[in-house]
Each structure stands twice: as structure tokens, then as C-alpha cells.
VOVEXDO-250668 format. One record per residue (C-alpha): residue number from 1; residue in one letter; x, y, z. Coordinates in steps of 0.02 Angstrom, whole numbers, plus 32768, in hexadecimal, padded with zeros to 4 digits. Example, Ala and Ser with C-alpha at 12.3 -4.5 7.8 and 13.67 -1.06 7.14 Angstrom:
// VOVEXDO-250668
seq | type | c1 | c2 | c3
1 | a | 8267 | 7F1F | 8186 .
2 | s | 82AC | 7FCB | 8165 .
//
This chain:
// VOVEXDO-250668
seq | type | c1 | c2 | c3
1 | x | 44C1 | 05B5 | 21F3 .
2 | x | 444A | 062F | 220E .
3 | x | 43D1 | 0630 | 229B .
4 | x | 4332 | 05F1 | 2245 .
5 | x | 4384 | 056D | 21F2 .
6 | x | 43E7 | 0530 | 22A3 .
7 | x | 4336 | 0526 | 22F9 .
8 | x | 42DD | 04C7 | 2260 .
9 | x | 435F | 0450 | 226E .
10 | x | 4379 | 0450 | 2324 .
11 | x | 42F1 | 0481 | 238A .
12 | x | 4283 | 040D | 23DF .
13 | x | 41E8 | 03B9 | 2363 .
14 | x | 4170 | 0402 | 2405 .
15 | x | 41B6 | 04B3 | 2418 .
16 | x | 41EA | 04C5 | 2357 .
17 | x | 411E | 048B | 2330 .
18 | x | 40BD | 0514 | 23BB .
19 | x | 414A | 059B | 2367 .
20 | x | 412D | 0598 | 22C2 .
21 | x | 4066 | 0555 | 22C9 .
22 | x | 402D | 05CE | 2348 .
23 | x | 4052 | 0672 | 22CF .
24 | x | 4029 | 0604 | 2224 .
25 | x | 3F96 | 05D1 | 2273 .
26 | x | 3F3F | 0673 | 22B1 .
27 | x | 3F92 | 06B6 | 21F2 .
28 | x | 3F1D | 0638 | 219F .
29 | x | 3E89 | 063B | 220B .
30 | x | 3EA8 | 0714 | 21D9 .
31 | x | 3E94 | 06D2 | 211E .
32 | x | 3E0C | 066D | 213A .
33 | x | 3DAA | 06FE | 2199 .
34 | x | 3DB3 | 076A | 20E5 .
35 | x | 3D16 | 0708 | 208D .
36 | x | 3CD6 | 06B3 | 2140 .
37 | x | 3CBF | 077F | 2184 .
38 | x | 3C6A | 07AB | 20E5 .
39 | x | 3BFB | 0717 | 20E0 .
40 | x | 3BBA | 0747 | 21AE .
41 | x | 3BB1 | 07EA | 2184 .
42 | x | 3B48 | 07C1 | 20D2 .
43 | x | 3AD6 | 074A | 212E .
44 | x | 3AC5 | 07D8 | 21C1 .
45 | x | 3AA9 | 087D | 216D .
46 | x | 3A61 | 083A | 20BB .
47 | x | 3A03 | 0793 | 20D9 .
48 | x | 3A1F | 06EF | 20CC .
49 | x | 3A22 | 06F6 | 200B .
50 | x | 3AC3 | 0770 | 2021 .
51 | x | 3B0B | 06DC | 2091 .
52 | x | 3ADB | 0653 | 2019 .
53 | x | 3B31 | 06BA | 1F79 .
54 | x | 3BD8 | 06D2 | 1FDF .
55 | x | 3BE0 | 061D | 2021 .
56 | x | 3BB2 | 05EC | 1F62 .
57 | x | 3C1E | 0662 | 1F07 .
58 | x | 3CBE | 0637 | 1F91 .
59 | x | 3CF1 | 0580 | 1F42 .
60 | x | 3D07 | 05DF | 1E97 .
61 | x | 3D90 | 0661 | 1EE7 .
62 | x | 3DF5 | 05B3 | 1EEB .
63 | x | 3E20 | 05E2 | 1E45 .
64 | x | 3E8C | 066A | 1E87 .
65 | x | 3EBD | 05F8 | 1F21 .
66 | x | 3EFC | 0588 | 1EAC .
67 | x | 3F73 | 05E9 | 1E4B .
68 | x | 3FBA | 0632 | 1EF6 .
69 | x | 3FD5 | 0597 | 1F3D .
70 | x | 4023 | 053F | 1EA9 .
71 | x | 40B4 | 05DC | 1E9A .
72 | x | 40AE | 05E6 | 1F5D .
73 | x | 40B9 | 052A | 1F8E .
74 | x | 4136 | 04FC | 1F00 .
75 | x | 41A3 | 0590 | 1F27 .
76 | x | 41A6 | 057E | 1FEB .
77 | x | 41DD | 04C4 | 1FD5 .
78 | x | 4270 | 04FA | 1F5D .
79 | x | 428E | 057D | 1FE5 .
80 | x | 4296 | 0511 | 2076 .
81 | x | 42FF | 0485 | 2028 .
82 | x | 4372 | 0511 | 1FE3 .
83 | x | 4387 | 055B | 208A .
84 | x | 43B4 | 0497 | 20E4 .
85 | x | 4436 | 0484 | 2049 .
86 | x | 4470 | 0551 | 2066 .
87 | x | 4464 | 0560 | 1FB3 .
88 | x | 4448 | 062F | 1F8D .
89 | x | 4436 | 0629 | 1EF1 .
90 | x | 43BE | 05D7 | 1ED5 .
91 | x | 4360 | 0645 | 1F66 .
92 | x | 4387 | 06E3 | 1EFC .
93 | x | 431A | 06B0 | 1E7B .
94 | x | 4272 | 0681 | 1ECD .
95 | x | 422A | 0733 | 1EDC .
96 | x | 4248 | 0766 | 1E32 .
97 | x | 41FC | 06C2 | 1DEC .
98 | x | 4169 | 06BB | 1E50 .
99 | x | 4131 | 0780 | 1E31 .
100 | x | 4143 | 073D | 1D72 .
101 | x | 40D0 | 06B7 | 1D84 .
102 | x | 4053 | 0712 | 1DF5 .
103 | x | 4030 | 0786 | 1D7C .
104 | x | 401F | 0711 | 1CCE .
105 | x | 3FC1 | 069C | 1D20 .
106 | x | 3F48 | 071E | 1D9C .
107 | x | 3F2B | 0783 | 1CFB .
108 | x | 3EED | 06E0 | 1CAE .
109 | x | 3E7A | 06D1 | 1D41 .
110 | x | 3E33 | 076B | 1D46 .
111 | x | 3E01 | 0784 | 1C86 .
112 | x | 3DAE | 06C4 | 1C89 .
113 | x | 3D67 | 06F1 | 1D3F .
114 | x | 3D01 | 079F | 1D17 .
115 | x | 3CD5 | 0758 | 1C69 .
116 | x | 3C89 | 06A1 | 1C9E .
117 | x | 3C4C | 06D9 | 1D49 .
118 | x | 3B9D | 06BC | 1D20 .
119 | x | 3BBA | 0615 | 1CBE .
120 | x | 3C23 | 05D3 | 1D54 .
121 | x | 3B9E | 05F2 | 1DE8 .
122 | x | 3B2B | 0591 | 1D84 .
123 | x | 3B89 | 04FE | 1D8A .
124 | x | 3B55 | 04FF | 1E47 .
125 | x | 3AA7 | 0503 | 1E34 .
126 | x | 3A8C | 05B5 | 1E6E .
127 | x | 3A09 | 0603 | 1E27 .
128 | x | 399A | 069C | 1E42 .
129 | x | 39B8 | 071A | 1EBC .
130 | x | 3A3B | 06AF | 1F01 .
131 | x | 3A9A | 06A7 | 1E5D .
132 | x | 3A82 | 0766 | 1E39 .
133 | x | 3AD5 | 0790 | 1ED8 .
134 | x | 3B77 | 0718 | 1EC0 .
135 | x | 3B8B | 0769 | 1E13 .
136 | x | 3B98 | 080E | 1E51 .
137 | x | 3C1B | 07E1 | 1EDA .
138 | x | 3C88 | 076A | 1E8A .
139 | x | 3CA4 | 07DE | 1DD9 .
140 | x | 3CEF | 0854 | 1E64 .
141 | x | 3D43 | 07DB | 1ECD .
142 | x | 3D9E | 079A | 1E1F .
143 | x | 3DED | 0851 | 1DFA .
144 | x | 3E59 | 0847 | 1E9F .
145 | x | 3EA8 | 0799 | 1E5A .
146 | x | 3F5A | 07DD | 1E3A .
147 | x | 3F68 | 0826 | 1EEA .
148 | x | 3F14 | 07A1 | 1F50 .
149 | x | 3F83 | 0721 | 1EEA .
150 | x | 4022 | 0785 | 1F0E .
151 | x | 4000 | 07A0 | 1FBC .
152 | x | 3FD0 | 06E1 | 1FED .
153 | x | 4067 | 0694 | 1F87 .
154 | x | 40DE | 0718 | 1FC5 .
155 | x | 40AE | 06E0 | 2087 .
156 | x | 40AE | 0635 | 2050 .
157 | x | 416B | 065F | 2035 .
158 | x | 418B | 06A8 | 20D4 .
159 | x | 414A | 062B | 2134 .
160 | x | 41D2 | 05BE | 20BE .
161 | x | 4262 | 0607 | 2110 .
162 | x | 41FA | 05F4 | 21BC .
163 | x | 41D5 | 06BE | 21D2 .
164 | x | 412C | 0682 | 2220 .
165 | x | 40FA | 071E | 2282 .
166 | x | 4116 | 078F | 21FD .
167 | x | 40C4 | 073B | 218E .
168 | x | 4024 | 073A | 2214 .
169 | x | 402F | 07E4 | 2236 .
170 | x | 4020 | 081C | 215E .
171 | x | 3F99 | 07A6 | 2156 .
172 | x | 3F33 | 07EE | 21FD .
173 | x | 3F50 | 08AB | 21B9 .
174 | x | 3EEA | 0865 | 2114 .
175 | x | 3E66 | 081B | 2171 .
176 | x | 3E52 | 0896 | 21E7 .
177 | x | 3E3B | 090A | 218D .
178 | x | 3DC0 | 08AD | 2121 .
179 | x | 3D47 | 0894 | 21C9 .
180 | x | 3D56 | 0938 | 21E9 .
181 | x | 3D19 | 097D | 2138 .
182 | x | 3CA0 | 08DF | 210D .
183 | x | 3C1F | 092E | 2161 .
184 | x | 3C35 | 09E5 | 2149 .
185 | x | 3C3F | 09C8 | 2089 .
186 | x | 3B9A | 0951 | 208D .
187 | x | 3B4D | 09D4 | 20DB .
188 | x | 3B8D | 0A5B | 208F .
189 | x | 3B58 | 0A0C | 1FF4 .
190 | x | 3AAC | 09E1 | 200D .
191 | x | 3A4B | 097F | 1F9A .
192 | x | 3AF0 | 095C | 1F4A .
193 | x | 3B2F | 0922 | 1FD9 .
194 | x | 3B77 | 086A | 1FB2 .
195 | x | 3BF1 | 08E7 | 1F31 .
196 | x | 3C1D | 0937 | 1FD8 .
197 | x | 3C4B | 088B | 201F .
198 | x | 3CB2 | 0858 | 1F80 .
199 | x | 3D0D | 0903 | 1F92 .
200 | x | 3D3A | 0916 | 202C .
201 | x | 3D9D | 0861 | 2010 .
202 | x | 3DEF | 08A2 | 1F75 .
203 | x | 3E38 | 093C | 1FCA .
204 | x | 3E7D | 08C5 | 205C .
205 | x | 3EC8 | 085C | 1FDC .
206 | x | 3F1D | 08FD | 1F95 .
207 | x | 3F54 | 0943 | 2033 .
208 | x | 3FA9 | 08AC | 205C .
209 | x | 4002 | 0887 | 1FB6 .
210 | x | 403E | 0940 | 1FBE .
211 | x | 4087 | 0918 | 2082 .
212 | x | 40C0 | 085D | 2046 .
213 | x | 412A | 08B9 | 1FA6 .
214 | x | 4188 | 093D | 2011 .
215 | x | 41C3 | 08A7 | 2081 .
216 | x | 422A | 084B | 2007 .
217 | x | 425A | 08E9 | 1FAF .
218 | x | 429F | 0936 | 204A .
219 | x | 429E | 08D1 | 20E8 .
220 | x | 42B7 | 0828 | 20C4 .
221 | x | 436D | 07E6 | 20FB .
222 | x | 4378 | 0728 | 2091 .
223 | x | 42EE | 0735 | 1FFF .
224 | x | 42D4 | 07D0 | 1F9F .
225 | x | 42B1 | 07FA | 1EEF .
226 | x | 4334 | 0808 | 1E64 .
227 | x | 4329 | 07E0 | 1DD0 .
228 | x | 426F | 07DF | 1DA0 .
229 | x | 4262 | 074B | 1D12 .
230 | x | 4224 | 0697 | 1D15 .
231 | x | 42B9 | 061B | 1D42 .
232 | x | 4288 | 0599 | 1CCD .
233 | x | 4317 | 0524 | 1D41 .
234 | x | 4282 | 053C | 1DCC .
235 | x | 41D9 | 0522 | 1D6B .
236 | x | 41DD | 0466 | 1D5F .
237 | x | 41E7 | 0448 | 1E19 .
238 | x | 4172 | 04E7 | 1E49 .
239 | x | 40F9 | 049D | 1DE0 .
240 | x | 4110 | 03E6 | 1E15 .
241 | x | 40FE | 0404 | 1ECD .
242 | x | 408F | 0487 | 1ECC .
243 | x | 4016 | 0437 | 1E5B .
244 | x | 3FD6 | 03B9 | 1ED4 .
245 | x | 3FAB | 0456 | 1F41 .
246 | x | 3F6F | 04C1 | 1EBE .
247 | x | 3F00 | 0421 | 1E9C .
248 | x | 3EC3 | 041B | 1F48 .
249 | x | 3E6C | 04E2 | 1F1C .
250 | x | 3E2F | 04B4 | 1E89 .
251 | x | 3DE3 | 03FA | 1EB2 .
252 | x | 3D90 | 044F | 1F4E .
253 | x | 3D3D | 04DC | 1ED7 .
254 | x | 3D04 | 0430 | 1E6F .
255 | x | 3CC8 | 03D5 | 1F14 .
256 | x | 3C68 | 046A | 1F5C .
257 | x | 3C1E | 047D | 1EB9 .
258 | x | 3BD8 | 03DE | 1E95 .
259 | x | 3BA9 | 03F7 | 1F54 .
260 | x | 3B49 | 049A | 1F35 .
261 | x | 3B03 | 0439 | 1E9F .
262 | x | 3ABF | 03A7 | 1ED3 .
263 | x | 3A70 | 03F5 | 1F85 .
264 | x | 3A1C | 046B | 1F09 .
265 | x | 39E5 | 03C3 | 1EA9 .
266 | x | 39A2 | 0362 | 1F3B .
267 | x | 398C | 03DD | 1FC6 .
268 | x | 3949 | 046A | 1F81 .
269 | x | 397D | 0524 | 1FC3 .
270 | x | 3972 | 0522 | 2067 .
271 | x | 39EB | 048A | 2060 .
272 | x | 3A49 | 04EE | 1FEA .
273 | x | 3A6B | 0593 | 206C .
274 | x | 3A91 | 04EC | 20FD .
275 | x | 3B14 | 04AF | 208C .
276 | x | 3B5A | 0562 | 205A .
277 | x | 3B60 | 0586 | 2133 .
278 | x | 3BA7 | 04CB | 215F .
279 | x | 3C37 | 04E7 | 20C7 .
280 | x | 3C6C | 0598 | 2109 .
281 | x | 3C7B | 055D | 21A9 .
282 | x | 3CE0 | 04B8 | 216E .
283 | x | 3D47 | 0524 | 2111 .
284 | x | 3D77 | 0591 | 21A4 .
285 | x | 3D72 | 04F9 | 2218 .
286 | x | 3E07 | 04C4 | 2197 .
287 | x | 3E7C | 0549 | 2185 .
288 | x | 3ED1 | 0537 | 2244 .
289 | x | 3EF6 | 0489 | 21E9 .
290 | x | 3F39 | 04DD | 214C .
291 | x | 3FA1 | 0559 | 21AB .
292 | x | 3FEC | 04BC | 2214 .
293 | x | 4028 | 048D | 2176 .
294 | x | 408E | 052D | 215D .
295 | x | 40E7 | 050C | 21F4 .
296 | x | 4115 | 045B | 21CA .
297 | x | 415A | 047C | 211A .
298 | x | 41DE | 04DC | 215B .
299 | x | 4221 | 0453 | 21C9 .
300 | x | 420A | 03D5 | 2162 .
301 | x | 425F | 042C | 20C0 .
302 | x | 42F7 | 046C | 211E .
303 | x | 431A | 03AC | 2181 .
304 | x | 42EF | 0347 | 20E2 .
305 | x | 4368 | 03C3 | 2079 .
306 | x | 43F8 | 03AB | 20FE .
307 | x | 43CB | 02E5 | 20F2 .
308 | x | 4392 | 02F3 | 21B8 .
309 | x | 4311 | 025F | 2187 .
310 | x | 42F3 | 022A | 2231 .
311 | x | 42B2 | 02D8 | 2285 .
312 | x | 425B | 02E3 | 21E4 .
313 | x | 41F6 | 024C | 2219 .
314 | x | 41EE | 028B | 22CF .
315 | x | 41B2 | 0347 | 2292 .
316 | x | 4130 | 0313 | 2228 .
317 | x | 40E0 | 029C | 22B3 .
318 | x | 40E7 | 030E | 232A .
319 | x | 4082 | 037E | 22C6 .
320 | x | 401A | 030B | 228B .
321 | x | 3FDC | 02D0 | 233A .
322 | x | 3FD9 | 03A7 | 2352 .
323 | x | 3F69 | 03B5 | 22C2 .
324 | x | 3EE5 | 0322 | 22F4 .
325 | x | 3EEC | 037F | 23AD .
326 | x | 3ECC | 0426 | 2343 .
327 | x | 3E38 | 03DB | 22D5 .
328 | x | 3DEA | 0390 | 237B .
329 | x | 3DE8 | 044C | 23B4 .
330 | x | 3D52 | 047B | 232B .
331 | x | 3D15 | 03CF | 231D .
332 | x | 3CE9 | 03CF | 23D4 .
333 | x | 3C69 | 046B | 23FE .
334 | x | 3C37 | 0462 | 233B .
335 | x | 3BF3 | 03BD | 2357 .
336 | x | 3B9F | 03F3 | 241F .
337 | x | 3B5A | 049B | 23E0 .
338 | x | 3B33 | 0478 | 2328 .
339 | x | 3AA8 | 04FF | 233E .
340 | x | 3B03 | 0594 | 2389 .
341 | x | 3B92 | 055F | 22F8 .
342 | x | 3AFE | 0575 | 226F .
343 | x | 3ABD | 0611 | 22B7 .
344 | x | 3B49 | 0670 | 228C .
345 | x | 3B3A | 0670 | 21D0 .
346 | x | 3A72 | 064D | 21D2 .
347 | x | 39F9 | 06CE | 223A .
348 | x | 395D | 064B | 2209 .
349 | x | 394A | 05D9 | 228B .
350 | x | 38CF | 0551 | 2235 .
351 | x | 3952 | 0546 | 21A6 .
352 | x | 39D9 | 052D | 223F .
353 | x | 397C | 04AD | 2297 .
354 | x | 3960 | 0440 | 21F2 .
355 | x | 3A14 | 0439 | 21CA .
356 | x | 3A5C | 0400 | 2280 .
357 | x | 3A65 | 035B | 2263 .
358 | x | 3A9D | 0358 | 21AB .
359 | x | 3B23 | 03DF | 21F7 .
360 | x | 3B62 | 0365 | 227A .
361 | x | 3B76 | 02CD | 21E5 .
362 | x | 3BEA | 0331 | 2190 .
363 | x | 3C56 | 0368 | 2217 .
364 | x | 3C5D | 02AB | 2258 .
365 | x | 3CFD | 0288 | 2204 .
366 | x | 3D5D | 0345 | 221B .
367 | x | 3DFF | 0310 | 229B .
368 | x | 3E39 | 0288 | 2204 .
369 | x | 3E6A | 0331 | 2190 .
370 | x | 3EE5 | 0356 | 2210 .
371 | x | 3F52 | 02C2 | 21E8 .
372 | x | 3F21 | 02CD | 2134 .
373 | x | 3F4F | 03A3 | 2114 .
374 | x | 3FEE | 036A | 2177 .
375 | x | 4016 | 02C4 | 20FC .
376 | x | 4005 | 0331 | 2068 .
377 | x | 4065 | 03C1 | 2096 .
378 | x | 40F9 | 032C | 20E4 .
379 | x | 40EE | 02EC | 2031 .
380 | x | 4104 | 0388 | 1FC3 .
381 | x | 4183 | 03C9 | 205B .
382 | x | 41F2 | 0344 | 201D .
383 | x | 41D2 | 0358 | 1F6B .
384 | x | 416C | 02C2 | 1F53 .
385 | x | 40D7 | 0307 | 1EED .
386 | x | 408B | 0266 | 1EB5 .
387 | x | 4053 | 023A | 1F5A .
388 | x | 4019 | 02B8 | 1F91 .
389 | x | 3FC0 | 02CF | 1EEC .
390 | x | 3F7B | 0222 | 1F0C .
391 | x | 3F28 | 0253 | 1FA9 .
392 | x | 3EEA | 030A | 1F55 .
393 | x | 3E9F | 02A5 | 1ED1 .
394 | x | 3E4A | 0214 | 1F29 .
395 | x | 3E06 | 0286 | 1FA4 .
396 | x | 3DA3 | 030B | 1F40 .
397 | x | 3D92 | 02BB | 1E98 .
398 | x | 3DC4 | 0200 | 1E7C .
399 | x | 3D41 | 01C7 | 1F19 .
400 | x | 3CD4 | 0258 | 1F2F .
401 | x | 3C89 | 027D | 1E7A .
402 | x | 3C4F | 01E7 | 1E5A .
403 | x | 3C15 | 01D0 | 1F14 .
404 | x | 3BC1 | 027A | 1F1A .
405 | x | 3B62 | 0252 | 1E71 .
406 | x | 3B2D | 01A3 | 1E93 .
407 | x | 3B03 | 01A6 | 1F4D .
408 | x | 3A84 | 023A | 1F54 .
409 | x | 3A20 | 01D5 | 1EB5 .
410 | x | 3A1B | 0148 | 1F31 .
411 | x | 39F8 | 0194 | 1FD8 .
412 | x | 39DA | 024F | 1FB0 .
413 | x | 3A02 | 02F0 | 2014 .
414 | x | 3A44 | 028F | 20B0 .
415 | x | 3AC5 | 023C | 202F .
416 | x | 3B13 | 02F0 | 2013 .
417 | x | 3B48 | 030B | 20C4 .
418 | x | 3B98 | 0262 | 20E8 .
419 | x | 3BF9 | 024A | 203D .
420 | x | 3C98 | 02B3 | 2088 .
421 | x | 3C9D | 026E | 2127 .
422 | x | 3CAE | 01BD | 20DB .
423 | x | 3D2A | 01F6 | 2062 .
424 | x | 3D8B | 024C | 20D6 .
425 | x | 3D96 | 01B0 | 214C .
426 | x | 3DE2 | 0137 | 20B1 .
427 | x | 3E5B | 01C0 | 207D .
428 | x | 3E9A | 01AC | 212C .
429 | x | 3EB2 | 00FB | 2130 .
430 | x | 3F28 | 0117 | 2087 .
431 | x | 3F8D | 019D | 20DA .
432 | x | 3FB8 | 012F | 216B .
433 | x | 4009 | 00C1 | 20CC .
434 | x | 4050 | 013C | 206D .
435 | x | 4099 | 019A | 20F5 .
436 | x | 40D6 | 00F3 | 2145 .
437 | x | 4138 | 00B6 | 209F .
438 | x | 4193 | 0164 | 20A6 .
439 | x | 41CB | 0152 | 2144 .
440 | x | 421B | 009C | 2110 .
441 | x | 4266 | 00E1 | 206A .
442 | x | 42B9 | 018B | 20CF .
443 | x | 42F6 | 00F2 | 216C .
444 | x | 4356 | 00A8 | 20DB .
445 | x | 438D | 0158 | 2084 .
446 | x | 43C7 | 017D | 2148 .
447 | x | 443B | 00E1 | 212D .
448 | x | 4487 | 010D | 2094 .
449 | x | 44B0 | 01B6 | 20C5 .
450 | x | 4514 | 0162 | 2166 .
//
């Protein structure tokens, strides 16, 4: 057994949760700092227009999130399982097969991104300067799609097999350096400056595919490449856990969207650069959550392959009462200091002052996602993808399009900020069910295997 495996089957739910979420964690928060840097530094050294064409133009790189988290997600839950059940060969074939799809489908990405850029933004409402701006940055942004796609589905596979910290530290060397040349490039480029922003991602994103390649080349002990191919044997179940995730990218790019689009319809634009600051910093706010995740899918894909049904149970409370305490963390000085939050992305003070309150509505309902990022990734841990499809689903399309349509025609602008927060609080309520009927159906698995 080797030593990974013997702790994620072993180790205490406590110790195993602050070892692996600590490094997955600060990896995540490292992603999340890519677009969040280059929307602060946008906002400070451009204008507010800069900030608002960032913020506007990020849901849209969910196209690329999407692909890397389908191949990523789908392949780390083979991995995991594979690794509780010791089964190597099927191990030997991950790398190969997920290079394969990263490039067919990130090629498909970029072509469709560069050519529809334009089209796309306008879905959000954007127009003007504003739209000009997120045109410019997200054309570039879509060129890097093979390597940012490699690089996040590759370290979705690491932390698989539980290699947390190195995982963390590939990801910090990408963002890092991406702080440090966001601003030298926008200034460097001058008027052209949000292409310096764009840029200086794409090279990060290069960089860090380049460092991500060599270490399962070379280094890597248990997963490396060999045969470069798609396993057909692996597709269906890549694709059928991974899709709920994948969904999860692409429904947020729809939410924020109809977001952007109806502020822009019943708030006008300084509304419009509110919503593009309150998202960003949602977004950010989220990704300790998301990298949680990466530490619990591990666990629970190793015990539920080697039929340990009852720590599965106990693992995936534990973190889910972690994750709440973790969501709490943001939730708390967001909703005290709503105006030193705001000032970060927005140097106008009027426009920060008018969108305090709305701010504070829809952060009301944050510390339910912890439970609910936590359900999902329990779900396609396990390979259950229809539930946690279910709760993708009802949480950014089934409830919210129709809610964000019809409420603002009722109650206008105010109706925009308060639609997720009541969403978010009924998708709870179905996770405690859905996660609750699991935990009955794996009690009575836990008999049969005795």
C-alpha cells in the first residue's frame, strides 16, 4: 500500500481534511488571483472601464474552465477510485488520454473563442467603451486555451492521487508570476494596456503548462504519460462525472451573463461596473470552497473504491462542517466592511457607496455554498453524476433563469441582487435530501459487503 493511499484510508477525517485543504486551498485561491489581479490592476492603472471589461469578459473564460474541468474532474475520480481498488492499469492510461482530449477540445475553444468574441460580450449587455475593451482582452486570453486547459486538468490530477502541495506550488509559480508582469506589461503597453493584462496571463498559463509537462514526463512516481491516445474504455465515465462539473463552468458563464445583462437592463452602468466588482469578488470569495473540494475527492474516491462506506460518510461531514466554517471566513468581514471590500476593484467612491447595500443582499446567503461545493463534489467522488447534476442544474439554470428574468420585471434592479441568495438557500435544503438518501443507500451497501 503505498503511503498516500494508507493515509486516505487511514488517517483521521480532522488531520486528513487541514492536510490536503490547506495546500489545495491556497492552490485555488493562486488560480483565482490570475483574472482577480488583472481585474485590480485594470480598475487601478486604466479606469474603471478597464475593471468593468475584465470582470465582464471573466464569466466567458468559463468556456475554457469548462473543458479543463470536465477532462480534469472525470479523470481525477477514475484516478482516485483506481488507486483504492490498486488497479495500474488503468492509472497508466489517464495521462495519455487526457493530453488527447485537451487538445481536440481546447483547439475547438480557441477557433470559436477569437472568432465570436465580439458576438459573445454582447450577450452581456456590454456596450461602448466597456465592450471595446473586453474584446481586446478576451481574443488574447482565448489563444492561451490549450495551455491553461492542460495545466488546470493536469493539477486537477495530482490533487487525484492526493499530491496537494505540489500541485499548490505549480499553480503559485503561474500566478506569481502573472502579478508580477500584470503591471509591468499594462504599463509597458500603454494605451494598449488591457492587451498587456491579457498577456501577461497567457504567458503564466504557458510557463506553467511547460513546468506541469516535465513533471509527469520525468518526476512523477504513479501517473505518467505513455501511450498518448484516447482510451475509449475511459470516455464514458470521464464524461459522465465530469460533465456535472464541466456544467457548473459553463452554467456560471450563463448566470453571470444574464446577470451582466439584466443590471445593464434595469440598473444602468454604474450598476453594471457594481455587479462586474461584487462578481469578481464572489468568484474569488469561492475558490477556497472549490479548492476544499480537491481535497475531499481524494478521500472520498479512494474509501468509496475500497467499499470503506462509513469513513466515507464521516470524511465528507467533516468537511462539510470545514467548508461552512471556511465560507463564514469571507462571509463575515465582506458583510462588516462591504465598502473597503468594493474599494478594491472600484477607485469611485459615489459608485461604491450606491452599491453597499445591494453588495451585502447578495452575499447574505454565501456560508450555504460550502455545504453545497462539498455535496457536489461527494456526489461525482462516488460516481453518482445525476445528483450532483441535479443540484448543478437547479442551482444556475432550472431556478435562476426564470427567477432572474421574471423578478427584476416585477421589482427591478434590487431583484438582481437577491435572486442568488434565494436560490442558493433552496438548493441547500435539497442537498440536505440528496446527500441524506446516500448516506441510507451506502448504510445498506455497508451491510452487504459484511
Amino acid at each position: 500500500m503505498s503511503k498516500n493511499r494508507e493515509e486516505l484510508l487511514q488517517k483521521d477525517p480532522k488531520k486528513l481534511m487541514f492536510k490536503l485543504c490547506t495546500p489545495a486551498i491556497l492552490g485555488m485561491v493562486v488560480i483565482g488571483l490570475y483574472s482577480f489581479m488583472d481585474g485590480v490592476f485594470a480598475g487601478q492603472l486604466i479606469g474603471k472601464n478597464a475593471m468593468a471589461a475584465v470582470s465582464i469578459a471573466y464569466p466567458i473564460t468559463f468556456l475554457n474552465s469548462a473543458i479543463s474541468t470536465l477532462i480534469g474532474i472525470g479523470s481525477a475520480s477514475i484516478l482516485s477510485r483506481s488507486i483504492g481498488k490498486n488497479d495500474q492499469k488503468t492509472i497508466d492510461k489517464i495521462m495519455g488520454n487526457l493530453l488527447s482530449l485537451v487538445l481536440i477540445f481546447s483547439t475547438i475553444i480557441m477557433v470559436l473563442g477569437i472568432v465570436f468574441t465580439k458576438e459573445i460580450l454582447i450577450l452581456t449587455g456590454a456596450e461602448g467603451e466597456i465592450l471595446e475593451l473586453a474584446v481586446k482582452y478576451l481574443r488574447i486570453i482565448f489563444t492561451g486555451s490549450i495551455f491553461v486547459n492542460f495545466a488546470q486538468s493536469a493539477n486537477m490530477v495530482m490533487r487525484g492521487e492526493g499530491i496537494m502541495k505540489k500541485a499548490m506550488l505549480f499553480m503559485t509559480i503561474g500566478a506569481v508570476l502573472n502579478i508580477i508582469l500584470d503591471p509591468i506589461l499594462i504599463i509597458s503597453f500603454g494605451e494598449y494596456g488591457i492587451e498587456g493584462a491579457a498577456v501577461a496571463t497567457v504567458i503564466s498559463q504557458i510557463i506553467q503548462s511547460i513546468i506541469t509537462m516535465i513533471y509527469f514526463i520525468r518526476t512523477s512516481k504513479n501517473v505518467r504519460f505513455h501511450k498518448i491516445k484516447i482510451e475509449r474504455t475511459l470516455l464514458p465515465e470521464i464524461f459522465s462525472v465530469g460533465l456535472s462539473a464541466m456544467m457548473m463552468q459553463v452554467m456560471s458563464m450563463v448566470q453571470q451573463t444574464l446577470m451582466y445583462r439584466m443590471t445593464a437592463k434595469y440598473g444602468g452602468s454604474n450598476q453594471l461596473i457594481l455587479m462586474g466588482a461584487t462578481l469578481r469578488i464572489q468568484a474569488l470569495s469561492f475558490i477556497p470552497l472549490w479548492g476544499m473540494s480537491q481535497g475531499l475527492q481524494p478521500v472520498v474516491g479512494t474509501n468509496y473504491g475500497a467499499k470503506l462506506f462509513s469513513r466515507v460518510k464521516k470524511c465528507t461531514n467533516t468537511f462539510i462542517l470545514g467548508a461552512t466554517i471556511l465560507a463564514c471566513i469571507f462571509w463575515i468581514p465582506i458583510e462588516l466592511f462591504p465598502k473597503q471590500v468594493l474599494s478594491l476593484m472600484i477607485t469611485d467612491i459615489s459608485i461604491v457607496s450606491e452599491g453597499i447595500s445591494n453588495f451585502r443582499i447578495m452575499y447574505s446567503a454565501f456560508p450555504v455554498l460550502g455545504a453545497f461545493i462539498m455535496g457536489v463534489t461527494f456526489f461525482q467522488s462516488i460516481g453518482n453524476a445525476k445528483n450532483a447534476g441535479i443540484l448543478v442544474f437547479l442551482r444556475q439554470v432550472i431556478l435562476f433563469v426564470p427567477a432572474i428574468i421574471l423578478f427584476p420585471a416585477i421589482s427591478g434592479i434590487k431583484a438582481v441582487w437577491f435572486v442568488t441568495p434565494m436560490i442558493d438557500t433552496i438548493v441547500f435544503l435539497i442537498l440536505l435530501y440528496l446527500i441524506s438518501r446516500e448516506y441510507k443507500i451506502m448504510k445498506q451497501q455497508l451491510k452487504v459487503v459484511r
